[in-house]
N, C-alpha and C positions, 0 to 999 in steps of 0.2 A: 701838799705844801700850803702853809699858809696863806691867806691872801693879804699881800701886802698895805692895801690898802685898809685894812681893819686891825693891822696891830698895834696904834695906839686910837682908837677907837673911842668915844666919852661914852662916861658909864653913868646911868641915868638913875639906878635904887637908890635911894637916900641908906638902905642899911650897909650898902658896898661902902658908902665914906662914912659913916659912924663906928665901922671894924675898922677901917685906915686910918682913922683918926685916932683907937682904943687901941690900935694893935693887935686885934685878936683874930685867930688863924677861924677859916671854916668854909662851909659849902652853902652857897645860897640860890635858890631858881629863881626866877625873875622871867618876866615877857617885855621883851624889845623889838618894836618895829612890826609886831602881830607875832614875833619867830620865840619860841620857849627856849630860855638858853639858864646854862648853870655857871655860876663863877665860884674858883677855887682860890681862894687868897690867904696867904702863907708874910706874917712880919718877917722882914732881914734884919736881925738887930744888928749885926756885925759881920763882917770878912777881911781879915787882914787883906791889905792895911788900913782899913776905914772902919774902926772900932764903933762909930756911931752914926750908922748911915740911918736908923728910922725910917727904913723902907718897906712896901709893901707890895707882893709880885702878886700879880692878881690875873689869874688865866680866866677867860670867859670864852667858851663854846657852845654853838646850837646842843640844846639838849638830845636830838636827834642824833646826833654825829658821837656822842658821849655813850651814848646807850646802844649806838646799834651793836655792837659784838656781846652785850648781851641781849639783845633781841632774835639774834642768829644763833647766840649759845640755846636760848630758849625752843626757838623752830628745830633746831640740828635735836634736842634732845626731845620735842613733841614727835618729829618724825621716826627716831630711834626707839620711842616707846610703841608709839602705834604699829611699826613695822615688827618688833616684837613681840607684842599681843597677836598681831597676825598669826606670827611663824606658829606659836605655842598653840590658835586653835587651831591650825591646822595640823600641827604635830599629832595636838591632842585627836582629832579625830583619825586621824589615818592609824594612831595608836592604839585608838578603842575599838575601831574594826572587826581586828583581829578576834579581838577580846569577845568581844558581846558575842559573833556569830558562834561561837565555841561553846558560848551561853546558849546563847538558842538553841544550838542543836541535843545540849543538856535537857533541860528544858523540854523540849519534843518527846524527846526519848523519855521523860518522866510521864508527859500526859500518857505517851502510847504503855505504859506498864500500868498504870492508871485506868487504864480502860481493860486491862485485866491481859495484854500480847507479852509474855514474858520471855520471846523468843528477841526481842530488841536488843541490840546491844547498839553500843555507842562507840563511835571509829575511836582510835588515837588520838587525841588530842593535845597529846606534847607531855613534857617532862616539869610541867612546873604544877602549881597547886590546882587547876582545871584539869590536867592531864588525868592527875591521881584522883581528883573527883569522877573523872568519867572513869578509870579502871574502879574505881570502891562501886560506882552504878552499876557495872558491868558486872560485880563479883555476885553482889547486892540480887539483881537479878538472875543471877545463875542459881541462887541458895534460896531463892522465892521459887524456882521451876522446881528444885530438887523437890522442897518442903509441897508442893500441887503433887506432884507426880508422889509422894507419897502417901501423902491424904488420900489419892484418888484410889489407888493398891488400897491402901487399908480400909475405904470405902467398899471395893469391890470386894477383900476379904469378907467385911462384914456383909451384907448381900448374901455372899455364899453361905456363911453362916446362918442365918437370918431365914433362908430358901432349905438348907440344911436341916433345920431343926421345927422349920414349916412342915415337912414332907417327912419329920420322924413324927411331928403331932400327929398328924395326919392316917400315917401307916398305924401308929397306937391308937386314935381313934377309931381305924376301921378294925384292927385286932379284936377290939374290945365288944 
C-alpha cells in the first residue's frame, strides 16, 4: 500500500514540469533524497464531463521497487540456467560412461591382436553401432586365425616339400 504520506509529495526535476507544462507523456529517473526513483507521466486531456481538464497524472516510485520483479525474473532465470547446465553435465557424463568403457574395451582387444593373440574376442557389447563393431572385431579376428593357421599348413607343406626333394637330391647324389 501506499504510503500516505507521499502521495502528493513535491517533485523536485525541473524536466518533470517542463513535460507538465508541454504535455508530453514519458519516463524519466531522477535521484531524490539520495533514493533513485523513476516518474511515469501520462497528459489527461479530457474525461467526460470535463472536456478540458489539462491534466497531468504523474506516478513516481523508488526505482528499486519498479524493477525488482525484474530483478527476481533475472535471479529465477540465472538460477534456472545454472541448474540446467548442471543436470546436462551430469546427464552428460553418467551417459558417456557407458559409452567409452565399451570403447575401451574395443580398444584393448585391438592392441591384444596387435600384438599378434588372435584367440581374443570381444564380449557383446549391445545392439547398436559399438555392438556391431565389436561382432565385425570379432568376425575380423576369426578370418585373421583362419588365414595364420593356413599359412602355417602351407608353411609346413612346403618344409615337407623342401626336406622331400632335399633327401631326393641327396639319394641322386649318392646314386651317382
Amino acid at each position: 500500500a501506499p504510503d500516505p504520506n507521499q502521495i502528493l509529495e513535491t517533485v523536485q526535476p525541473d524536466i518533470l514540469m517542463d513535460t507538465a507544462i508541454k504535455m508530453q507523456a514519458g519516463i524519466t529517473q531522477f535521484e531524490q533524497n539520495e533514493i533513485a526513483k523513476v516518474a511515469i507521466y501520462v497528459p489527461v486531456d479530457a474525461i467526460p464531463p470535463y472536456p478540458n481538464l489539462n491534466w497531468m497524472v504523474v506516478i513516481i516510485m523508488p526505482e528499486a521497487e519498479i524493477y525488482s520483479p525484474v530483478f527476481r525474473t533475472r535471479n529465477s532465470l540465472a538460477i534456472a540456467s545454472m541448474s540446467s547446465f548442471a543436470i546436462i553435465i551430469v546427464f552428460t557424463f553418467l551417459m558417456s560412461r557407458p559409452v567409452s568403457s565399451r570403447i575401451k574395451k574395443l580398444v584393448e582387444a585391438t592392441r591384444i591382436l596387435g600384438r599378434g593373440d588372435l584367440s581374443k574376442k570381444v564380449e557383446d557389447l549391445g545392439r547398436d553401432e559399438l555392438g556391431e563393431l565389436g561382432r565385425t572385431f570379432n568376425w575380423a579376428s576369426e578370418q585373421l586365425a583362419v588365414s595364420q593357421q593356413k599359412s602355417i599348413q602351407a608353411e609346413k607343406a612346403l618344409q615337407q616339400a623342401h626336406d622331400q626333394l632335399e633327401l631326393r637330391v641327396q639319394q641322386r647324389t649318392a646314386e651317382l
